[in-house]
gemmi code that builds the backbone of each chain (N, CA, C; Angstrom):
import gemmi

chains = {
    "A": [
        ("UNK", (-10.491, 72.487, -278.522), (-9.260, 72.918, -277.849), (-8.158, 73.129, -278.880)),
        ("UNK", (-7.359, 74.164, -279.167), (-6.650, 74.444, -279.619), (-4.738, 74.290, -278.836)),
        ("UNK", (-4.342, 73.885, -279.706), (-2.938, 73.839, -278.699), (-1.750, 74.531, -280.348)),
        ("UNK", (-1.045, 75.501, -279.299), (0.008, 76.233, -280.379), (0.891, 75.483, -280.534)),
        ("UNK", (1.527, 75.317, -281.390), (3.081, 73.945, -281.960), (3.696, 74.914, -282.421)),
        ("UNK", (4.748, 74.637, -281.841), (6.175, 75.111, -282.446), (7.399, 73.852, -283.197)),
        ("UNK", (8.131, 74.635, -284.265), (8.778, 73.994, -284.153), (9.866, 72.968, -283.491)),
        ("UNK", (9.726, 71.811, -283.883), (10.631, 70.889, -283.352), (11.906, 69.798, -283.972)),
        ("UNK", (12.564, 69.815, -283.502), (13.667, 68.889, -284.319), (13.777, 67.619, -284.826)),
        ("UNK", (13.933, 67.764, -286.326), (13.517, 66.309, -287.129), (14.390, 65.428, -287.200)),
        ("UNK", (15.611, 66.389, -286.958), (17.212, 65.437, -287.344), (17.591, 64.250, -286.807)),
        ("UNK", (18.038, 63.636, -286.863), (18.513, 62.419, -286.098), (19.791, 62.269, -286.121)),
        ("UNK", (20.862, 61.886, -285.572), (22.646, 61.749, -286.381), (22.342, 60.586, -286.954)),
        ("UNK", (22.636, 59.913, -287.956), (22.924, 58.856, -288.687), (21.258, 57.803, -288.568)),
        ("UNK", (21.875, 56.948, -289.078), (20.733, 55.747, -289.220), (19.007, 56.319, -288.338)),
        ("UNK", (17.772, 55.776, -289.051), (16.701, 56.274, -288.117), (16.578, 54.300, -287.488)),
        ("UNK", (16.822, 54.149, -286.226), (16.909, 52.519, -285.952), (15.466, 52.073, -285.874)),
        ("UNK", (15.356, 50.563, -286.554), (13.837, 50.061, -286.492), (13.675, 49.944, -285.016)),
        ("UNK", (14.278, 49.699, -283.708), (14.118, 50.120, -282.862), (13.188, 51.256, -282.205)),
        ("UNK", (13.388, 52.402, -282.575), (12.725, 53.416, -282.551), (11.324, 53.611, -283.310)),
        ("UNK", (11.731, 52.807, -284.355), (10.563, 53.072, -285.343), (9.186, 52.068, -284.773)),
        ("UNK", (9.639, 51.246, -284.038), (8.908, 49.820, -283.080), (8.177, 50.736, -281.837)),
        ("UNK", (9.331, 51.545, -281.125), (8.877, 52.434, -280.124), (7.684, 53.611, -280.546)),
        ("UNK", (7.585, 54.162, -281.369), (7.131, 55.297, -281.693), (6.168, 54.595, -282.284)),
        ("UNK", (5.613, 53.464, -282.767), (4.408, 53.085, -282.783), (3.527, 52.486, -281.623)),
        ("UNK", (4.159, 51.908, -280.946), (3.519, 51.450, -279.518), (3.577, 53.092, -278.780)),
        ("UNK", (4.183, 54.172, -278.657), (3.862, 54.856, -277.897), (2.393, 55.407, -278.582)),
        ("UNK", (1.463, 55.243, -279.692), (0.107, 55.548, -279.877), (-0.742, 54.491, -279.679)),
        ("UNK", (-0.288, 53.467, -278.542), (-1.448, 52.450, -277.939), (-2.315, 52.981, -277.408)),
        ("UNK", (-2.588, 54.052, -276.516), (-2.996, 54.637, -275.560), (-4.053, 55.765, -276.327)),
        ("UNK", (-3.810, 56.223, -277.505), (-4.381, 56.963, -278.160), (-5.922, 56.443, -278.938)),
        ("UNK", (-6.464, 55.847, -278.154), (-7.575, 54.581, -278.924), (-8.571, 55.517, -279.347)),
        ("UNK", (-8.361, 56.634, -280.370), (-9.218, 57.357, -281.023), (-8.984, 57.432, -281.921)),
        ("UNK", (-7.467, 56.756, -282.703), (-6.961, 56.443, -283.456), (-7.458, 55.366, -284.404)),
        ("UNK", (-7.495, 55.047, -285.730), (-8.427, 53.963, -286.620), (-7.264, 53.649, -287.441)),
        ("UNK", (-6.251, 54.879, -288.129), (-5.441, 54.128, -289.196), (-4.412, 54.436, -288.715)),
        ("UNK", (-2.912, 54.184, -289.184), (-1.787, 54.882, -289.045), (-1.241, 54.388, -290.815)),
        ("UNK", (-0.296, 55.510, -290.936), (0.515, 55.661, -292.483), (2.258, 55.938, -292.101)),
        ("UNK", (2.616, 54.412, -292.555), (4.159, 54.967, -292.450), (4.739, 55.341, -293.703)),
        ("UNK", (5.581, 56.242, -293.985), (6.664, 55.593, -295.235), (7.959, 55.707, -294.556)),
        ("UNK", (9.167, 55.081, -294.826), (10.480, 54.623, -294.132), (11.469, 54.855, -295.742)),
        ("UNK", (11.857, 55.496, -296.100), (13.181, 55.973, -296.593), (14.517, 54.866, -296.351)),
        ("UNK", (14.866, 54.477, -297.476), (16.031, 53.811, -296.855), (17.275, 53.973, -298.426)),
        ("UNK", (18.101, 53.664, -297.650), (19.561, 53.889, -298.443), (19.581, 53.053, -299.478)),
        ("UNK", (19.661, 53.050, -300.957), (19.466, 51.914, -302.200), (21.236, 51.943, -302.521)),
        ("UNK", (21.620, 50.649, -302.689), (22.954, 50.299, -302.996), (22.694, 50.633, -304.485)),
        ("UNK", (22.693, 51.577, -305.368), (22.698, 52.050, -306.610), (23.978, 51.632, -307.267)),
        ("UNK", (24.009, 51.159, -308.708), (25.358, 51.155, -309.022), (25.590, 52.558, -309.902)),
        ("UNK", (26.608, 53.218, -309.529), (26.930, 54.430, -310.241), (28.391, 54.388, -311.135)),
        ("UNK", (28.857, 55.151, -312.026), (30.016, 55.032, -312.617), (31.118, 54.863, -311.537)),
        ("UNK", (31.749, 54.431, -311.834), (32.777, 53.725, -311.101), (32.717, 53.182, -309.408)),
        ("UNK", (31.471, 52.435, -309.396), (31.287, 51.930, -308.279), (29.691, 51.857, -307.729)),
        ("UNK", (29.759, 51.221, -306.411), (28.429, 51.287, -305.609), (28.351, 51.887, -305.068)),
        ("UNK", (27.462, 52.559, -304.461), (27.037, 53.415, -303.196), (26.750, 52.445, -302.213)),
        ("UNK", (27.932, 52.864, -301.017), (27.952, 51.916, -299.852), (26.840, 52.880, -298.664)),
        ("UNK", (27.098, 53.980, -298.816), (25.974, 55.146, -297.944), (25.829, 56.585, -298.735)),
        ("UNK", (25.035, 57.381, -298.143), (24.727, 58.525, -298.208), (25.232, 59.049, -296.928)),
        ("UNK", (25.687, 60.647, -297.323), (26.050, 61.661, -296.121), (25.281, 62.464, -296.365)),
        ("UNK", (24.285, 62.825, -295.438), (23.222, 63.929, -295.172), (23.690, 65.264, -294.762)),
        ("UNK", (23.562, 66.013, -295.449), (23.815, 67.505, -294.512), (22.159, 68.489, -294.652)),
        ("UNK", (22.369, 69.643, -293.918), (21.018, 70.235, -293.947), (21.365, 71.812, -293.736)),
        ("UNK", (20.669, 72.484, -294.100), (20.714, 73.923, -293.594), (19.283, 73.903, -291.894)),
        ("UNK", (20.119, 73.626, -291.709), (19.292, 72.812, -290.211), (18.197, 73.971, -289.845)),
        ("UNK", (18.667, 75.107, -289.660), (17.974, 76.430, -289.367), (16.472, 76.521, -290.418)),
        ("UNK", (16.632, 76.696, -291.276), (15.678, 76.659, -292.618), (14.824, 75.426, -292.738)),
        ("UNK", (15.748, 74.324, -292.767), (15.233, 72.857, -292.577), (14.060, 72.701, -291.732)),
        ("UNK", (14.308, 73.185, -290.183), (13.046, 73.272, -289.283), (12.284, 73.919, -289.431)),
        ("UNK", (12.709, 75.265, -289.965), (11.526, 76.581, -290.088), (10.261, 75.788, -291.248)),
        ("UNK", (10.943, 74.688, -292.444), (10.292, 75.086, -293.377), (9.224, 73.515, -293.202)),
        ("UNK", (9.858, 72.665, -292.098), (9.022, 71.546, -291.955), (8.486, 71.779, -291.038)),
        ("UNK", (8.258, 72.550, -290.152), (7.313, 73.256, -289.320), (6.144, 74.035, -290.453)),
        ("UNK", (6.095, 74.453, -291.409), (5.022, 75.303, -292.011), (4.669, 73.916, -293.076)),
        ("UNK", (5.392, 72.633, -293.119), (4.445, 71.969, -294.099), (3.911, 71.225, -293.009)),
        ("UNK", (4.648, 70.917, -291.842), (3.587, 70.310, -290.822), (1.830, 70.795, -290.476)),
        ("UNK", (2.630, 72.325, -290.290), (1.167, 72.814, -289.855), (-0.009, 72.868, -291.351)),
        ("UNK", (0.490, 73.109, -292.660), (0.022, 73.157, -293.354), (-1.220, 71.994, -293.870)),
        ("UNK", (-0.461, 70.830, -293.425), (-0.803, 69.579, -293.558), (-1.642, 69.305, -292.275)),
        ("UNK", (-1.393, 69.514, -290.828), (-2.513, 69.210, -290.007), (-3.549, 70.141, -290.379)),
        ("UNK", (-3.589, 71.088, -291.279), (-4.952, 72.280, -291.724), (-5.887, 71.506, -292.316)),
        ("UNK", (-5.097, 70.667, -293.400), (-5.752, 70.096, -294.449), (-6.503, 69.060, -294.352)),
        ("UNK", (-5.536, 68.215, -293.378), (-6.365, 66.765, -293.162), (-6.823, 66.415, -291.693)),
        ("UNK", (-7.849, 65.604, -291.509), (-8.027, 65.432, -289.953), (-6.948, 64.658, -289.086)),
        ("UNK", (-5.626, 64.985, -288.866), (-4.999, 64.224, -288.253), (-5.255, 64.397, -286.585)),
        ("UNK", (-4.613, 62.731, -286.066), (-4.375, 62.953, -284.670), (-3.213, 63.206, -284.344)),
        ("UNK", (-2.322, 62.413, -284.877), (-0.647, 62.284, -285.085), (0.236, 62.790, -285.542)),
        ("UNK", (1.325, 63.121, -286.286), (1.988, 62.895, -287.385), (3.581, 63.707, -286.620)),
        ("UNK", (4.675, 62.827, -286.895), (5.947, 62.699, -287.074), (6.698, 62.112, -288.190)),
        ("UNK", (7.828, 63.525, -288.092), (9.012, 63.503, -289.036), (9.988, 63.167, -288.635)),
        ("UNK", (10.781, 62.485, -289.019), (12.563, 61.838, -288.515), (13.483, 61.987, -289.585)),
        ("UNK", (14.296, 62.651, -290.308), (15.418, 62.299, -291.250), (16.767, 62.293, -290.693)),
        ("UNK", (17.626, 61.483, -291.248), (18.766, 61.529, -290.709), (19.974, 62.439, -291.435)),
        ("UNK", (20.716, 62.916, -290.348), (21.734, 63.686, -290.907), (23.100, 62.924, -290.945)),
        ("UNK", (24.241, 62.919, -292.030), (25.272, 62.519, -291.343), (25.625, 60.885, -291.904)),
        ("UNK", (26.368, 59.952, -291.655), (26.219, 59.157, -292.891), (25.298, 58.224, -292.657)),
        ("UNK", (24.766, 57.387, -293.383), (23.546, 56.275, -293.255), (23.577, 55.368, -294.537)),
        ("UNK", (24.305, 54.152, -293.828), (24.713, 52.932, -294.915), (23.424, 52.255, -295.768)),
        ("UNK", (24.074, 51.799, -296.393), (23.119, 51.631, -297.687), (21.814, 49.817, -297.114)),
        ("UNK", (20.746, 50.030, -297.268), (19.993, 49.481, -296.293), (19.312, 49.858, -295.042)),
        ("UNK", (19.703, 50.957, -294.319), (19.338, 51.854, -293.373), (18.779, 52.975, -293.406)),
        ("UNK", (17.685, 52.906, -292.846), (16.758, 54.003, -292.755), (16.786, 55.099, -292.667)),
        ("UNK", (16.978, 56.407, -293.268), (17.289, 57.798, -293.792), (15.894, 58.591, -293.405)),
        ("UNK", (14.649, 58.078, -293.708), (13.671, 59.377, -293.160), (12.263, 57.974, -292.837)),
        ("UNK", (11.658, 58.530, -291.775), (10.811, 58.006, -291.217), (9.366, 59.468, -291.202)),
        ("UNK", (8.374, 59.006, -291.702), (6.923, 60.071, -291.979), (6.084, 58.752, -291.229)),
        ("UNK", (5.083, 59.818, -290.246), (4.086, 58.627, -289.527), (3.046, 59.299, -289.093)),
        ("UNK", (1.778, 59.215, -290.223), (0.816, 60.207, -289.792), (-0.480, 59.200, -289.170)),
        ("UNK", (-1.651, 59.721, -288.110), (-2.253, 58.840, -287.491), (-3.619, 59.459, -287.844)),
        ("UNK", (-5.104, 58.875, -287.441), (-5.873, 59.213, -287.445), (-7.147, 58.662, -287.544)),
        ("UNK", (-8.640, 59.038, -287.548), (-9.679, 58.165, -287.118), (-9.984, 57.233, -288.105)),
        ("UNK", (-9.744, 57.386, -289.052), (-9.864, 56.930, -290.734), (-8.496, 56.507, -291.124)),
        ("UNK", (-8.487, 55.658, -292.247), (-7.243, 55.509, -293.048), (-7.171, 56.309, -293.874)),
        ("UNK", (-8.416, 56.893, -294.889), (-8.003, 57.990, -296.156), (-6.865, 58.726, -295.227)),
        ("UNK", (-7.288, 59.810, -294.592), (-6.584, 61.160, -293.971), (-5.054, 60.239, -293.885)),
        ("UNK", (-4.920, 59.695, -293.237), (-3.541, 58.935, -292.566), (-2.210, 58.999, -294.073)),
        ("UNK", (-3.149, 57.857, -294.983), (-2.695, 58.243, -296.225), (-2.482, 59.258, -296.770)),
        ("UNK", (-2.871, 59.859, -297.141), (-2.871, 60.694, -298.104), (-1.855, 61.945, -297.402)),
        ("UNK", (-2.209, 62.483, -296.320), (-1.355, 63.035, -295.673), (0.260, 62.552, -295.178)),
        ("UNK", (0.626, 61.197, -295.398), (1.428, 60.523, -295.544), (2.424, 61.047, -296.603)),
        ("UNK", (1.547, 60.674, -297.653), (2.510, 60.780, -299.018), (2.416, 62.355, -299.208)),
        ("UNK", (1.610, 63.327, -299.198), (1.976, 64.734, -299.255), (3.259, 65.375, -298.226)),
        ("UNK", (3.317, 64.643, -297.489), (4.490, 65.021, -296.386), (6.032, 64.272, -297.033)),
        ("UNK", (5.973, 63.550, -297.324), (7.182, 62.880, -297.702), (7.222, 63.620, -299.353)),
        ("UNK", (6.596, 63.820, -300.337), (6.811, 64.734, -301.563), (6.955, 65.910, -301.197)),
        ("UNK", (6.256, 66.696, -300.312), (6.927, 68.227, -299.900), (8.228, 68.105, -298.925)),
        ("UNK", (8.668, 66.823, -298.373), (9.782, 67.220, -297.720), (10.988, 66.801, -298.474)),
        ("UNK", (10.481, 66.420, -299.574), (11.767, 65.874, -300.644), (12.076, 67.068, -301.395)),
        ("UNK", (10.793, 67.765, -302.178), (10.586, 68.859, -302.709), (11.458, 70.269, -302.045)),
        ("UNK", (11.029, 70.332, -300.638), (11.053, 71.829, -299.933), (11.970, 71.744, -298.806)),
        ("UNK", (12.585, 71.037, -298.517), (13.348, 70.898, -296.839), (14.895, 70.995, -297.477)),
        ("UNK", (15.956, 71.983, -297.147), (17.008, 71.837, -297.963), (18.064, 70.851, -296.710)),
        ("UNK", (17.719, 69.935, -297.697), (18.528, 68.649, -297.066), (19.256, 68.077, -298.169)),
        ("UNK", (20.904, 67.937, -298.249), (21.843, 66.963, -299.465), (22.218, 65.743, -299.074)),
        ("UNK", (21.776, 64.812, -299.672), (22.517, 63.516, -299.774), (24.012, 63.208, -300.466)),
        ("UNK", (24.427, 63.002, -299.853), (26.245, 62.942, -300.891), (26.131, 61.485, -300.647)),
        ("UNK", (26.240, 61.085, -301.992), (26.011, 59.252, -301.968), (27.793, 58.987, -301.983)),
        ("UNK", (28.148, 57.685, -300.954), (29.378, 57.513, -301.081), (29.649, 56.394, -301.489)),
        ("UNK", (30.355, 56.202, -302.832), (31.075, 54.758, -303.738), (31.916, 54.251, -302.763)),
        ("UNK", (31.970, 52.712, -303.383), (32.861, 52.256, -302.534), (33.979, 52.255, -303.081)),
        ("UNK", (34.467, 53.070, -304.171), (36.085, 53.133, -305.117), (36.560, 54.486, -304.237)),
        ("UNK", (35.683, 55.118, -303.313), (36.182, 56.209, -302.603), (35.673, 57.532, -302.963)),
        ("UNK", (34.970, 57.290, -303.935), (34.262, 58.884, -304.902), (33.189, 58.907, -304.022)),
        ("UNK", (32.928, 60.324, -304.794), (31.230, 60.253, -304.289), (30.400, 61.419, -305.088)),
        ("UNK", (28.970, 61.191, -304.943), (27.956, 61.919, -306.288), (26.988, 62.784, -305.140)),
        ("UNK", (26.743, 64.172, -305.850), (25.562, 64.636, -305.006), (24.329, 64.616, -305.812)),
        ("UNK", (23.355, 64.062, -304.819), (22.125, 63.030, -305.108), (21.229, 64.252, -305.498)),
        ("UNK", (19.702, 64.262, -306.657), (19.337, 65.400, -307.165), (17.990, 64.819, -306.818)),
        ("UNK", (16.483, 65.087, -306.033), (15.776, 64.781, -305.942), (14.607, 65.342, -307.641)),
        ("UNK", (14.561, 64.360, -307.970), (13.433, 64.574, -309.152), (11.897, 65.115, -308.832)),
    ],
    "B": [
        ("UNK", (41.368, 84.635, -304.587), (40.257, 83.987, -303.187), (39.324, 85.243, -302.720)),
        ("UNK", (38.343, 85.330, -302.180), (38.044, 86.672, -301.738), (38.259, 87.008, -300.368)),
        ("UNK", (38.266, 88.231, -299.632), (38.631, 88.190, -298.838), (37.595, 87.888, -297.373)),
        ("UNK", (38.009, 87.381, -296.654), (37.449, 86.839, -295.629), (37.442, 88.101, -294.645)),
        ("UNK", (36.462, 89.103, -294.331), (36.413, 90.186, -293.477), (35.801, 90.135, -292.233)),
        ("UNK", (36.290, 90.489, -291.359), (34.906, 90.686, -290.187), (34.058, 91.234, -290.295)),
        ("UNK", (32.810, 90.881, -289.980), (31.085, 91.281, -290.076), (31.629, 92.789, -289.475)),
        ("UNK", (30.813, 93.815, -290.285), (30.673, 94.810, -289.886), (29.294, 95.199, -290.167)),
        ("UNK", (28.555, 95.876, -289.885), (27.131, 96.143, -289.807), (26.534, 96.112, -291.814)),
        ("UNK", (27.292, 96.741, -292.308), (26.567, 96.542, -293.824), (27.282, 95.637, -294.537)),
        ("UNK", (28.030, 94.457, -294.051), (28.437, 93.230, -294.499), (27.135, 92.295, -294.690)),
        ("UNK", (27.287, 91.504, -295.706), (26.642, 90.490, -295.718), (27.276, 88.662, -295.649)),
        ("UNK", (26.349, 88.141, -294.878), (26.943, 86.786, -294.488), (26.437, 86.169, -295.516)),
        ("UNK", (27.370, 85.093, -296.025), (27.268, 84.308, -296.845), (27.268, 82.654, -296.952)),
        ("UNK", (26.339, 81.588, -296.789), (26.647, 80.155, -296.455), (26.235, 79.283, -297.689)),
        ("UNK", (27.227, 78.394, -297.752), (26.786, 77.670, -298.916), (26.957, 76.093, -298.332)),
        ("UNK", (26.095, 75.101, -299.057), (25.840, 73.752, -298.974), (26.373, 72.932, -300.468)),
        ("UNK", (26.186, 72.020, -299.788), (26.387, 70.853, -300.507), (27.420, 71.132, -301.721)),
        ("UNK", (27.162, 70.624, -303.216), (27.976, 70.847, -304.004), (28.066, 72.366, -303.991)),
        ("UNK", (27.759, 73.417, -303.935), (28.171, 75.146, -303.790), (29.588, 74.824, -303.115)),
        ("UNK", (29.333, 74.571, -301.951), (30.346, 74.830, -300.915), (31.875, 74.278, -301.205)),
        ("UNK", (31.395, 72.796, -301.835), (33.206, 72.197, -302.907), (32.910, 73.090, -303.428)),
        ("UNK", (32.660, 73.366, -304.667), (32.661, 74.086, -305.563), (33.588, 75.348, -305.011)),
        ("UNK", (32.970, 76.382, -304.517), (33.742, 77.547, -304.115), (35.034, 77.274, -302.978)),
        ("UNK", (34.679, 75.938, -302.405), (36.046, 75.521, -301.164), (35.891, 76.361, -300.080)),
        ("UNK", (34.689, 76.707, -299.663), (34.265, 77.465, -298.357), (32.606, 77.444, -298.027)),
        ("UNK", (32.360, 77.162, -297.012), (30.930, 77.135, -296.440), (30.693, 78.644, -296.106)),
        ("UNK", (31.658, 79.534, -295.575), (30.944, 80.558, -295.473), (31.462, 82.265, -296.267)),
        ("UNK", (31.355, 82.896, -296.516), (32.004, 84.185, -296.542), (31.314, 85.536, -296.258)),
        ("UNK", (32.377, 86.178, -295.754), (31.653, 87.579, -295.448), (31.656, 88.448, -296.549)),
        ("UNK", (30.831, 88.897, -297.186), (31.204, 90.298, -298.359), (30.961, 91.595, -297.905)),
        ("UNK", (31.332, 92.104, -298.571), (30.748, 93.933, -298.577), (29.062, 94.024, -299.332)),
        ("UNK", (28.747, 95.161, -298.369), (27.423, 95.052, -298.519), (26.845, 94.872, -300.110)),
        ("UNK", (25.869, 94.467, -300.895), (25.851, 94.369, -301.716), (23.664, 94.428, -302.235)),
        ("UNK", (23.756, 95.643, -302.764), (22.328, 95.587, -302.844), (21.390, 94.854, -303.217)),
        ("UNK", (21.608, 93.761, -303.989), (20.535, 92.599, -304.226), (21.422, 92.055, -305.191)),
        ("UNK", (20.282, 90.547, -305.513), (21.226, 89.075, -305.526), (21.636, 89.191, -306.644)),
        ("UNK", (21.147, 90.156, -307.650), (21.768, 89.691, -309.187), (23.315, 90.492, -308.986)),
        ("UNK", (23.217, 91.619, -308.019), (24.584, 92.147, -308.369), (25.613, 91.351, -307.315)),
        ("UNK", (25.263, 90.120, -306.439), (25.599, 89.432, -305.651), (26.018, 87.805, -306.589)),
        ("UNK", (25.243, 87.440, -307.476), (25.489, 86.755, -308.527), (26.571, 87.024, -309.470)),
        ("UNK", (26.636, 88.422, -309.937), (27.815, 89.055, -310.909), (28.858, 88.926, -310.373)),
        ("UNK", (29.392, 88.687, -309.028), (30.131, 88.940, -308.341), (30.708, 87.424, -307.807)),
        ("UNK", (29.924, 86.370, -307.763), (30.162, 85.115, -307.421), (30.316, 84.734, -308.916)),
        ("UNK", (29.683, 84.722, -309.710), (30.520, 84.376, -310.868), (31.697, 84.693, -311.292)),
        ("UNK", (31.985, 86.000, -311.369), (33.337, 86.177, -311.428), (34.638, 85.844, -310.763)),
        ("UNK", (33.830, 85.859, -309.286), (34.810, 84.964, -308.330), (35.346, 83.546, -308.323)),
        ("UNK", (34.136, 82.825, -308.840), (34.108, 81.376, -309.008), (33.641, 80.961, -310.309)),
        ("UNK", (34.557, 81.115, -311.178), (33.686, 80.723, -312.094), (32.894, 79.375, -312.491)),
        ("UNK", (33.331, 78.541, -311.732), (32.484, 77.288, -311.699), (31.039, 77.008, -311.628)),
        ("UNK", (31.128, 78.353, -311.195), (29.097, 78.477, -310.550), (28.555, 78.236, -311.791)),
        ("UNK", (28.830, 79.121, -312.624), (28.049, 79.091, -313.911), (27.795, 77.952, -314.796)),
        ("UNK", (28.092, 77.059, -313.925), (27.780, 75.368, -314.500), (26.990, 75.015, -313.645)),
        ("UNK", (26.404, 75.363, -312.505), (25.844, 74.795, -311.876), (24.541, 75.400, -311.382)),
        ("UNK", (23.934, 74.716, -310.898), (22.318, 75.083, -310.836), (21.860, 75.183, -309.028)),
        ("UNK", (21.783, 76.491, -309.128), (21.329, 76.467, -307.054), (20.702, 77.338, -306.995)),
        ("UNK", (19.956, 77.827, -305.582), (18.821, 79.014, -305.643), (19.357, 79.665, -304.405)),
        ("UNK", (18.772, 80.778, -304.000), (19.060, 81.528, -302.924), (17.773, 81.913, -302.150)),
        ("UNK", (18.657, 81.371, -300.932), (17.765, 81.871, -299.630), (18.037, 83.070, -299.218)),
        ("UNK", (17.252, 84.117, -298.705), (17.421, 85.687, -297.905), (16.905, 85.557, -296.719)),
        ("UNK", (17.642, 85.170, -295.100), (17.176, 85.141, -294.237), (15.895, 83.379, -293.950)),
        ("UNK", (16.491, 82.844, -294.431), (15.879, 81.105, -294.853), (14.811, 81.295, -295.508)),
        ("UNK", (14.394, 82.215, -296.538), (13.578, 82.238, -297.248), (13.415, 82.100, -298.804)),
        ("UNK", (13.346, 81.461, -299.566), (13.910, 81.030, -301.036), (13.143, 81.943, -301.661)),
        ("UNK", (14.530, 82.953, -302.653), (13.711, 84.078, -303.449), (13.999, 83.843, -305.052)),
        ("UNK", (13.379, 84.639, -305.851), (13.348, 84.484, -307.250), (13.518, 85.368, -308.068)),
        ("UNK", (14.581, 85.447, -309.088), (14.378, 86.594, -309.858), (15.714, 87.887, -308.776)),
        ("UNK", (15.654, 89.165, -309.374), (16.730, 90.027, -308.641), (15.796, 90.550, -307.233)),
        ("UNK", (16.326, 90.241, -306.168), (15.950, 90.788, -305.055), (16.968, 91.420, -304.431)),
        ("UNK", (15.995, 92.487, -303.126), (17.124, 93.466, -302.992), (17.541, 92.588, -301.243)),
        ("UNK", (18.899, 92.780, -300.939), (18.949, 92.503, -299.839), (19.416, 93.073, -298.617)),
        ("UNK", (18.657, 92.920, -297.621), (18.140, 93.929, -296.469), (19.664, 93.903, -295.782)),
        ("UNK", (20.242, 94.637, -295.181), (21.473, 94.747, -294.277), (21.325, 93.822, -293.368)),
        ("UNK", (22.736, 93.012, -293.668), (23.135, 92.305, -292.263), (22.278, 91.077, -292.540)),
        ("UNK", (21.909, 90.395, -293.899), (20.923, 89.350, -294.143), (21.799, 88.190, -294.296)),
        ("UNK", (21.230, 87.273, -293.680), (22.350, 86.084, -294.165), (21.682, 85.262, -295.195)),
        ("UNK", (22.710, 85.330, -296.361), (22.185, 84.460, -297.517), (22.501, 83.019, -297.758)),
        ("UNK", (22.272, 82.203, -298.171), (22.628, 80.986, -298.699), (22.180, 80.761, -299.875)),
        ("UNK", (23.295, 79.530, -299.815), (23.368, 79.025, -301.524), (23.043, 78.092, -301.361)),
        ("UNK", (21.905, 77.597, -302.264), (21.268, 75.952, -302.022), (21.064, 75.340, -303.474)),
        ("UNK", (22.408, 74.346, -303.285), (22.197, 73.293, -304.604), (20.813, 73.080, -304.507)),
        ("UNK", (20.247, 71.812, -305.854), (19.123, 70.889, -305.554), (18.604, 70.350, -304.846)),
        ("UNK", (17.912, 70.254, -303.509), (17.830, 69.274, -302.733), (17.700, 68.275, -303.007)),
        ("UNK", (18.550, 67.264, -302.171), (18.272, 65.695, -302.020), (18.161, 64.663, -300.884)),
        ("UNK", (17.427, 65.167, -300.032), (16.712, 64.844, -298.771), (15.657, 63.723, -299.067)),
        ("UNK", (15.466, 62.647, -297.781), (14.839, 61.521, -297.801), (15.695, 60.533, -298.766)),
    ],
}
model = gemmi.Model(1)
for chain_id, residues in chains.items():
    chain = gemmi.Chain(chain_id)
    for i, (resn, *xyz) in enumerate(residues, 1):
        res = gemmi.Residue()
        res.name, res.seqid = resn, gemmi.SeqId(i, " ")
        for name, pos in zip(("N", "CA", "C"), xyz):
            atom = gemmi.Atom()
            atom.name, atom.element = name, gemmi.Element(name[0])
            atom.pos, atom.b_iso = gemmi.Position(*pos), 0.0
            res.add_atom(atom)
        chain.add_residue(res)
    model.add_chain(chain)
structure = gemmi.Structure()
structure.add_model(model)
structure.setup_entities()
């Protein structure tokens, strides 16, 4: 059975809450064809930078592009690996330092696939999704963040 | 400053992010039509000269291009610092 996917919206406003992140794993109880699941959880690092700490990051996105282009690594990535699952969450907007910024959660009959498709999703969406972090000091400055 | 025009059919829309957007002190502008990005580049440099310190790529219609491309009427471009997402 084939089913067509369209894009869907990854954004979140601010913080991704462990709340949710609690929910969205119990909602694949029911899925008992499932063997592994792969999280990675993104979170805000209190960095010390010249003249100060980073108390948060402010997210912005070219939101339009943003979806178009995590929609083609989604599908790219369910091509590749046998998934059952897999959701994206990043947050837009500010998200204090300790709080969860992007949530990746891929599922499946095996653990290899789960993995591995895990970490290829979170390096192409660091890589390819035009999303800016503006890290904000607590002296009132602030730095725009450069993914390596 | 340049001038801020209403879209007219061979205008091109212009959006910029993150550091671009301080940088120039506007997220968006309208220009006169302009046949592809290098002579769209000559033209933002001169306007801003700040650009030329800084490192960003261009989207044509949310698509990231390379090198001089030509651009289609009525395309909306953007300016995209480095990403730093997740």
């Amino acid at each position: 059975m084939e089913t067509k996917r369209s894009p869907k919206n990854i954004f979140v406003q601010g913080q991704i809450s462990p709340e949710s992140i609690a929910k969205s794993i119990a909602n694949h109880s029911t899925k008992t064809d499932i063997g592994g699941h792969s999280i990675f959880l993104g979170q805000v690092r209190a960095d010390e930078k010249e003249g100060g700490k980073v108390t948060a990051i402010e997210y912005t996105a070219y939101e339009e592009m943003a979806l178009e282009k995590a929609f083609e690594i989604r599908e790219a990535v369910f091509a590749k690996y046998p998934l059952s699952c897999m959701h994206i969450y990043h947050s837009l907007g500010e998200v204090k330092v300790g709080e969860i910024c992007l949530f990746v959660f891929t599922s499946s009959k095996h653990r290899k696939a789960a993995i591995d498709a895990c970490e290829e999703l979170v390096e192409r969406i660091k890589k390819e999704v035009p999303v800016w972090g503006k890290e904000l000091i607590d002296n009132e400055g602030s730095v725009w963040k450069e993914n390596l | 400053m340049p001038k801020l025009e209403p879209m007219t059919p061979t205008s091109i829309h212009v959006i910029a992010f993150g550091m671009i957007a301080e940088k120039i002190k506007t997220k968006e502008l309208v220009l006169e039509y302009m046949p592809d990005t290098e002579v769209l580049l000559g033209y933002l440099y001169q306007q801003f000269p700040d650009l030329k310190q800084t490192k960003f790529s261009i989207a044509l219609n949310k698509k990231m291009v390379v090198g001089k491309t030509f651009i289609p009427v009525g395309a909306e471009v953007a300016l995209l610092p480095p990403f730093s997402g997740g």
